[in-house]
Backbone bond lengths (Angstrom), bond angles and torsions (degrees), N, CA, C in turn:
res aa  C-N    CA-C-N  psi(-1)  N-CA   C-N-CA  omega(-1)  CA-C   N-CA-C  phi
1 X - - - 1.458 - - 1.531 109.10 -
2 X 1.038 102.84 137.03 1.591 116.10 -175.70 2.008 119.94 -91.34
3 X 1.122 102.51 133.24 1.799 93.21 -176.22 1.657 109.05 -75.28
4 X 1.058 111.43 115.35 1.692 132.14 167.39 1.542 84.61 -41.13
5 X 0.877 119.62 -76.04 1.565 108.76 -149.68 1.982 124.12 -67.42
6 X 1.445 97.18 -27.54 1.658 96.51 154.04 1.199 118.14 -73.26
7 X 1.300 138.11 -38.37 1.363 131.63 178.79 1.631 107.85 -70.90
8 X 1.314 126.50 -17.05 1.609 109.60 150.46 1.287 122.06 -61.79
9 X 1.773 110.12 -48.95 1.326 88.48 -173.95 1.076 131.65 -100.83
10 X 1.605 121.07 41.23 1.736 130.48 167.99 1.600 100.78 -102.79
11 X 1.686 106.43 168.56 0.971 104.54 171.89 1.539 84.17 -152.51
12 X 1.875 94.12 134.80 1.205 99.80 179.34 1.498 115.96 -91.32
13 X 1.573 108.43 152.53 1.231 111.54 -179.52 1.530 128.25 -119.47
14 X 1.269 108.01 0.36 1.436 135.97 -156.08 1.700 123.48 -175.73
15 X 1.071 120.97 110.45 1.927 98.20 -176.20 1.439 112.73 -41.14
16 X 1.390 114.43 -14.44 1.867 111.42 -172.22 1.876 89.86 -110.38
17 X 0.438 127.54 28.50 2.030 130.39 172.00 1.242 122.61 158.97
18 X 1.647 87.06 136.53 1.413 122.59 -167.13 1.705 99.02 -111.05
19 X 1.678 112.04 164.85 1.089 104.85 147.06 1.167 116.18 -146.39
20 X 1.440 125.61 -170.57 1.903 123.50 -175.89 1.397 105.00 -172.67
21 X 1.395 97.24 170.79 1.486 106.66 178.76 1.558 90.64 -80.01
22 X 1.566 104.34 -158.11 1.828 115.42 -174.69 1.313 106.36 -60.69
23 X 1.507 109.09 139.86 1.621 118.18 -179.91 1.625 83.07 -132.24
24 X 1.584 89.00 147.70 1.549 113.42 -151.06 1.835 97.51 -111.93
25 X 1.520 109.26 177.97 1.644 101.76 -170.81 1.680 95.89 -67.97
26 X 1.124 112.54 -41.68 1.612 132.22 -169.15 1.929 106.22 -29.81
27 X 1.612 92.82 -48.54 1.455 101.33 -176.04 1.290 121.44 -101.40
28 X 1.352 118.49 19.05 1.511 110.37 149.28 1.346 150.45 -37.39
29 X 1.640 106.90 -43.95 1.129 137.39 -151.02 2.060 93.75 -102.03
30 X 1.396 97.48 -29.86 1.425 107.76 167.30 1.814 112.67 -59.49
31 X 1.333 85.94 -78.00 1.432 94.78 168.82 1.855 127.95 -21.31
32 X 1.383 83.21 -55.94 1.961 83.43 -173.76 1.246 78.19 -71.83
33 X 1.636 157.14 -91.10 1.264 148.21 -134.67 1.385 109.38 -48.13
34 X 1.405 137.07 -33.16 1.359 133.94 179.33 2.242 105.33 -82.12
35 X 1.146 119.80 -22.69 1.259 131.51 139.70 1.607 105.43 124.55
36 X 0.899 103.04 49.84 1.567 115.95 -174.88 1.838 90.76 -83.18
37 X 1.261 105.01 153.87 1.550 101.47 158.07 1.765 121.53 -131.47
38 X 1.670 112.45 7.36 0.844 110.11 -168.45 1.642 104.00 -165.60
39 X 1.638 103.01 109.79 1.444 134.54 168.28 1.496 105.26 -45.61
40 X 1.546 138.47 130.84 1.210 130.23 160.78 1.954 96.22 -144.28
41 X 1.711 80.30 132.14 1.888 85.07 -161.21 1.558 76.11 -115.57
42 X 1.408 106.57 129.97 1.352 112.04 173.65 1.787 100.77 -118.64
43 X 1.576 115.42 35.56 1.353 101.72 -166.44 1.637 102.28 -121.84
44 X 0.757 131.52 137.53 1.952 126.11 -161.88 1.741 92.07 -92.85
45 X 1.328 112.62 126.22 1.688 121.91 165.40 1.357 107.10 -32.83
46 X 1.842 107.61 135.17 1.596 103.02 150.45 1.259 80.17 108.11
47 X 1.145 140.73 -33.58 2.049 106.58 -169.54 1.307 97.38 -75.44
48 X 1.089 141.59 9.46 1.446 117.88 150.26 1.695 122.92 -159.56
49 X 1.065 132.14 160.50 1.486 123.36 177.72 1.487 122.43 -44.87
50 X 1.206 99.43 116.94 1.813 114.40 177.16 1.127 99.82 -17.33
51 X 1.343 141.18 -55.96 1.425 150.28 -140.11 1.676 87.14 -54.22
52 X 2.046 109.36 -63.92 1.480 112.50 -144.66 1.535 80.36 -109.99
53 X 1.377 142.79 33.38 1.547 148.24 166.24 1.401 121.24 -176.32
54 X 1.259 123.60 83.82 1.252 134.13 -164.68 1.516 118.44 -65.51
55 X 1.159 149.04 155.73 1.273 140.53 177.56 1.801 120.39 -66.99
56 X 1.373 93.37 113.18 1.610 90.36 179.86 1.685 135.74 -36.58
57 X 0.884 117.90 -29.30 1.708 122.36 131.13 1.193 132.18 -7.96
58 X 1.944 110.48 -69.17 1.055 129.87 -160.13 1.522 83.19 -78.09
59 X 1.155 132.73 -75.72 1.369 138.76 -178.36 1.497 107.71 -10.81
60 X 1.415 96.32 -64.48 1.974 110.76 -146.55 2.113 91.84 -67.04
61 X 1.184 106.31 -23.54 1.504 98.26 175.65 1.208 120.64 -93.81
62 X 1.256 132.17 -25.21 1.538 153.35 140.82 1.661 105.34 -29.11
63 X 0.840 96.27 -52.33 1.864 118.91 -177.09 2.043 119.49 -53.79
64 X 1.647 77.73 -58.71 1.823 108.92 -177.76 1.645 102.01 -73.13
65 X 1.688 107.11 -34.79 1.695 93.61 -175.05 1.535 101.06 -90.88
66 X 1.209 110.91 3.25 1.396 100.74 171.44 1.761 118.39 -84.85
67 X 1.439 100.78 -22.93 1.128 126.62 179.40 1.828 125.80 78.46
68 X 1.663 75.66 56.15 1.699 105.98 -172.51 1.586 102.04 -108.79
69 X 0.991 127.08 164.30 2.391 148.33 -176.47 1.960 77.47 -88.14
70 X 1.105 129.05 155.87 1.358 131.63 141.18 1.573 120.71 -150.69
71 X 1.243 98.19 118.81 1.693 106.09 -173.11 1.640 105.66 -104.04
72 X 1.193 125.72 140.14 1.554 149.30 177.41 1.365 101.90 -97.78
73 X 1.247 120.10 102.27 1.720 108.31 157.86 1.603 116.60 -159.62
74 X 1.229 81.02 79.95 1.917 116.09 -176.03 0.934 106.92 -35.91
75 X 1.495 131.60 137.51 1.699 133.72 158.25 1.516 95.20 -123.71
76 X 1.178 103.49 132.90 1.393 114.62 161.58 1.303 124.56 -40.58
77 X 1.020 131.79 131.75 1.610 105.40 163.81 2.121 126.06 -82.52
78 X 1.433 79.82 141.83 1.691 87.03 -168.85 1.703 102.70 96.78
79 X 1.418 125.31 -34.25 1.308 123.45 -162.49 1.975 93.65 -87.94
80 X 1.547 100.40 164.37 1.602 120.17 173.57 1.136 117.50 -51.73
81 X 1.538 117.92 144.84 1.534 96.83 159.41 1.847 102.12 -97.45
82 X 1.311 91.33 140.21 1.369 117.33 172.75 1.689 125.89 -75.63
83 X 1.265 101.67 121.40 1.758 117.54 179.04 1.903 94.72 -18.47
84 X 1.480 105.17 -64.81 1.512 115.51 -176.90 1.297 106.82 -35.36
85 X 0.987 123.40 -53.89 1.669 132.74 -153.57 1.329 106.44 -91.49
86 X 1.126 129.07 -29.91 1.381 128.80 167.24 1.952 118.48 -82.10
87 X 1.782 99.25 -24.23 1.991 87.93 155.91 1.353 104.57 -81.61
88 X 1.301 136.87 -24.38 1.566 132.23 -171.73 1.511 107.02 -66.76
89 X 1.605 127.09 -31.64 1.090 134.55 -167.70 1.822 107.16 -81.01
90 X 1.589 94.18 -57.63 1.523 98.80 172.47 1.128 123.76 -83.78
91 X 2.020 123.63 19.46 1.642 117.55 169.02 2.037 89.28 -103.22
92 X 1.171 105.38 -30.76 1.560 96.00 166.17 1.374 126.77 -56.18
93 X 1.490 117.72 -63.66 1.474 104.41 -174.01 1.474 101.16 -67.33
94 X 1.429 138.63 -33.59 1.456 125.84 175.79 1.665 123.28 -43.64
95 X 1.343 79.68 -55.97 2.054 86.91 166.84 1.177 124.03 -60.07
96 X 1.904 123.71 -28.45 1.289 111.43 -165.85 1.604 96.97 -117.37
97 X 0.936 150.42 80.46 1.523 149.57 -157.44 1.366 105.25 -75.26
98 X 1.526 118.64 147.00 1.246 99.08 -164.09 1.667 117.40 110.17
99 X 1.725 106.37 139.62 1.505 106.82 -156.17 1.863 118.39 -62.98
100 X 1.111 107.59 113.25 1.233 128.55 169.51 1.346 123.09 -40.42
101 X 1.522 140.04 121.46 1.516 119.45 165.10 1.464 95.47 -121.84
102 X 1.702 116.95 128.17 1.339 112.45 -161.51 2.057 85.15 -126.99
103 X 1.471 110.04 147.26 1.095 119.74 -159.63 1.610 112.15 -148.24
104 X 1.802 123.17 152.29 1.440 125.05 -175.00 1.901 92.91 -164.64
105 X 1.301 81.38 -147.29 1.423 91.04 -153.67 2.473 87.25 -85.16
106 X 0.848 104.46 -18.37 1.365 117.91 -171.51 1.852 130.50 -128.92
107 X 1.697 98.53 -32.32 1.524 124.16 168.48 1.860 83.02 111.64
108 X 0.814 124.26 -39.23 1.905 106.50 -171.44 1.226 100.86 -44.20
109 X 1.408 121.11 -84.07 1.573 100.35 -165.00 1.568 136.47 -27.82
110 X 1.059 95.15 -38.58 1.393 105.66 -172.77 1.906 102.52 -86.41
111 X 0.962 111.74 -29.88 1.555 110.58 159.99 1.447 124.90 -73.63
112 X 0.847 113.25 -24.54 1.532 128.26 152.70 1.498 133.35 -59.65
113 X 1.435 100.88 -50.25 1.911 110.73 161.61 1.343 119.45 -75.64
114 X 1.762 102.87 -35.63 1.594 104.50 166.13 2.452 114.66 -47.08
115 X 1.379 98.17 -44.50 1.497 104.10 -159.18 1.411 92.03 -71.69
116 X 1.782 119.05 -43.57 1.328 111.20 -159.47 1.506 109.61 -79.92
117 X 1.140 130.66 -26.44 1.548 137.13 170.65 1.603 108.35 -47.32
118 X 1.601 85.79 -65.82 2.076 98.14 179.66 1.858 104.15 -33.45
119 X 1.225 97.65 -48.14 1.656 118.74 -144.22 1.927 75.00 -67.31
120 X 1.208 105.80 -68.07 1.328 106.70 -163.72 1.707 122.66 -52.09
121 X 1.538 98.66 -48.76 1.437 106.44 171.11 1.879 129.16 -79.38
122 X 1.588 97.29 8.35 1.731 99.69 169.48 1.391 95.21 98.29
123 X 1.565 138.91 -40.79 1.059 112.68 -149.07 1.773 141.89 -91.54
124 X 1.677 79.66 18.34 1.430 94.41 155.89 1.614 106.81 -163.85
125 X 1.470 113.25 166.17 1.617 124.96 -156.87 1.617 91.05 -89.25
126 X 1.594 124.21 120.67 1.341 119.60 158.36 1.533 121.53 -9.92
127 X 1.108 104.34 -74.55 1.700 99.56 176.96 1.289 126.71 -52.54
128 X 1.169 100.85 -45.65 2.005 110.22 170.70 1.625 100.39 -48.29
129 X 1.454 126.48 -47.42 1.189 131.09 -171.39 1.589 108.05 -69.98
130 X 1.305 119.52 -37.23 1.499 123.71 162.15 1.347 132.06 -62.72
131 X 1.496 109.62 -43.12 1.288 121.14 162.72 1.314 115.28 -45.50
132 X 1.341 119.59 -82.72 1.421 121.84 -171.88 1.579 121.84 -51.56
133 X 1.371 92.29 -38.96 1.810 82.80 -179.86 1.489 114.70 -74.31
134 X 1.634 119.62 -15.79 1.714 121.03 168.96 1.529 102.46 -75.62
135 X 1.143 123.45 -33.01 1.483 126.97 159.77 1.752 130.70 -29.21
136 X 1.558 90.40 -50.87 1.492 124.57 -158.20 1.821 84.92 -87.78
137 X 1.325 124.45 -24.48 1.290 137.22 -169.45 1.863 113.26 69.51
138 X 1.061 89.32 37.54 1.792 105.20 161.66 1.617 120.11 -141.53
139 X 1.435 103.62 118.36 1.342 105.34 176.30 1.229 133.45 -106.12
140 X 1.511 111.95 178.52 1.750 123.57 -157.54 1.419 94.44 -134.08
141 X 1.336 150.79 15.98 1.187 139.04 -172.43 1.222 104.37 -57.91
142 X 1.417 132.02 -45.52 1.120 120.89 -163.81 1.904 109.88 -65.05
143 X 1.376 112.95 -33.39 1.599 101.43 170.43 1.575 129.60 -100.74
144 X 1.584 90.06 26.16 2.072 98.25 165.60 1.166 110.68 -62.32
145 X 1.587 130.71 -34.99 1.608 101.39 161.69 1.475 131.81 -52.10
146 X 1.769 93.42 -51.92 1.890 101.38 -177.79 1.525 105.84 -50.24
147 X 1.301 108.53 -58.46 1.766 110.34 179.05 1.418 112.46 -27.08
148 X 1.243 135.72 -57.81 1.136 145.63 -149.60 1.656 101.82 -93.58
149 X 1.318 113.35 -32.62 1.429 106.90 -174.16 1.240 103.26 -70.69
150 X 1.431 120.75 -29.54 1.686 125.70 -129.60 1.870 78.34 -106.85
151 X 1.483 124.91 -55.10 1.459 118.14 154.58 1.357 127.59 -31.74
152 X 1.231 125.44 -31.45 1.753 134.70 148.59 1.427 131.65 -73.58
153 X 1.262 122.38 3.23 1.450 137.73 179.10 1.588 88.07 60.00
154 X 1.232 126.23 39.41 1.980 104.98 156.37 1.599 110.86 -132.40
155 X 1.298 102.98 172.20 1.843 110.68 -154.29 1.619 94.91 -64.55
156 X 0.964 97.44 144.71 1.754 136.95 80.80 2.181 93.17 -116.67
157 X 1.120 94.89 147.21 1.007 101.88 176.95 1.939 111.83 -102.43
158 X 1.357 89.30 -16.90 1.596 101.96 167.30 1.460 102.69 -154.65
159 X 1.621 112.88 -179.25 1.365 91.90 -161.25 1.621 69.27 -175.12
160 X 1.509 97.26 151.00 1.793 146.11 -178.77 1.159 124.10 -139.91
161 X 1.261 107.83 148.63 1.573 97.29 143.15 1.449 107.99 -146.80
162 X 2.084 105.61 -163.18 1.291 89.15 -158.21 2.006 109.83 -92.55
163 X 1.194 125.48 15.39 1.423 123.43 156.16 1.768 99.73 -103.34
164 X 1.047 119.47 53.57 1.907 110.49 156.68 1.794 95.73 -86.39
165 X 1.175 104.33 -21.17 1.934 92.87 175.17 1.514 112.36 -76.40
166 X 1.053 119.41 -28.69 2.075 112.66 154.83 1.307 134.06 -65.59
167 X 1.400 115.42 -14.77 1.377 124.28 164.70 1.300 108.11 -55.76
């Protein structure tokens, strides 16, 4: 049985990725049952009380006994994503094959590292990556350049824009 209440708050973007605001230890076990195989916390500890954001820790074992992949690769909010953080993103979903649920304080960030990883690691065409997420009715215009560069193996070696402070 699947939790009603995580499946409100994802939105899928892809049969292989989803995204959401904060998903809690509670819904781990949801998660693998709806068939995700792989946790991606793109949200850095501490922006808010354990209570309503638990320590990524608590998660990543919450995650494993659920018998979910879980990758950590925090972006600040407002701050770049980093060359680092975008191979950390695309050596995770490479290793863990299989539908993704990627998560922050809102789901952008993590929809954001989801597009720029793809973009970087080939496994999907910039536009395909634009398409679907205007689909999904959330957009990336602002990183159709990075997409495309980072799909060409050339810099930005990290990349912003100017609403990363609404994430």
């Amino acid at each position: 049985m699947t939790s009603p209440e995580l499946m409100t708050r994802l939105t899928r973007i892809t049969p292989d990725f989803s995204t959401a605001p904060q998903v809690m230890a509670g819904d781990m076990q949801m998660a693998r049952q709806m068939g995700f195989a792989l946790i991606l916390n793109a949200r850095p500890d501490g922006e808010e009380d354990e209570d309503e954001q638990p320590p990524s820790a608590t998660l990543k074992q919450a995650a494993q006994t659920a018998g979910l992949a879980y990758a950590y690769v925090p972006i600040i909010n407002g701050a770049a994503f980093s060359h680092n953080a975008l191979i950390a993103a695309g050596e995770a979903m490479s290793d863990n094959p299989g539908p993704v649920l990627g998560f922050c304080l809102t789901g952008m960030r993590s929809l954001r590292l989801w597009a720029l990883a793809s973009a970087l690691y080939r496994t999907a065409e910039p536009d395909a990556l634009l398409r679907v997420t205007n689909d999904a009715g959330l957009r990336l215009d602002g990183f159709t350049d990075h997409l495309h560069r980072l799909a060409r193996g050339e810099a930005p070696l990290y990349v912003a824009d100017d609403a990363a402070m609404m994430i």
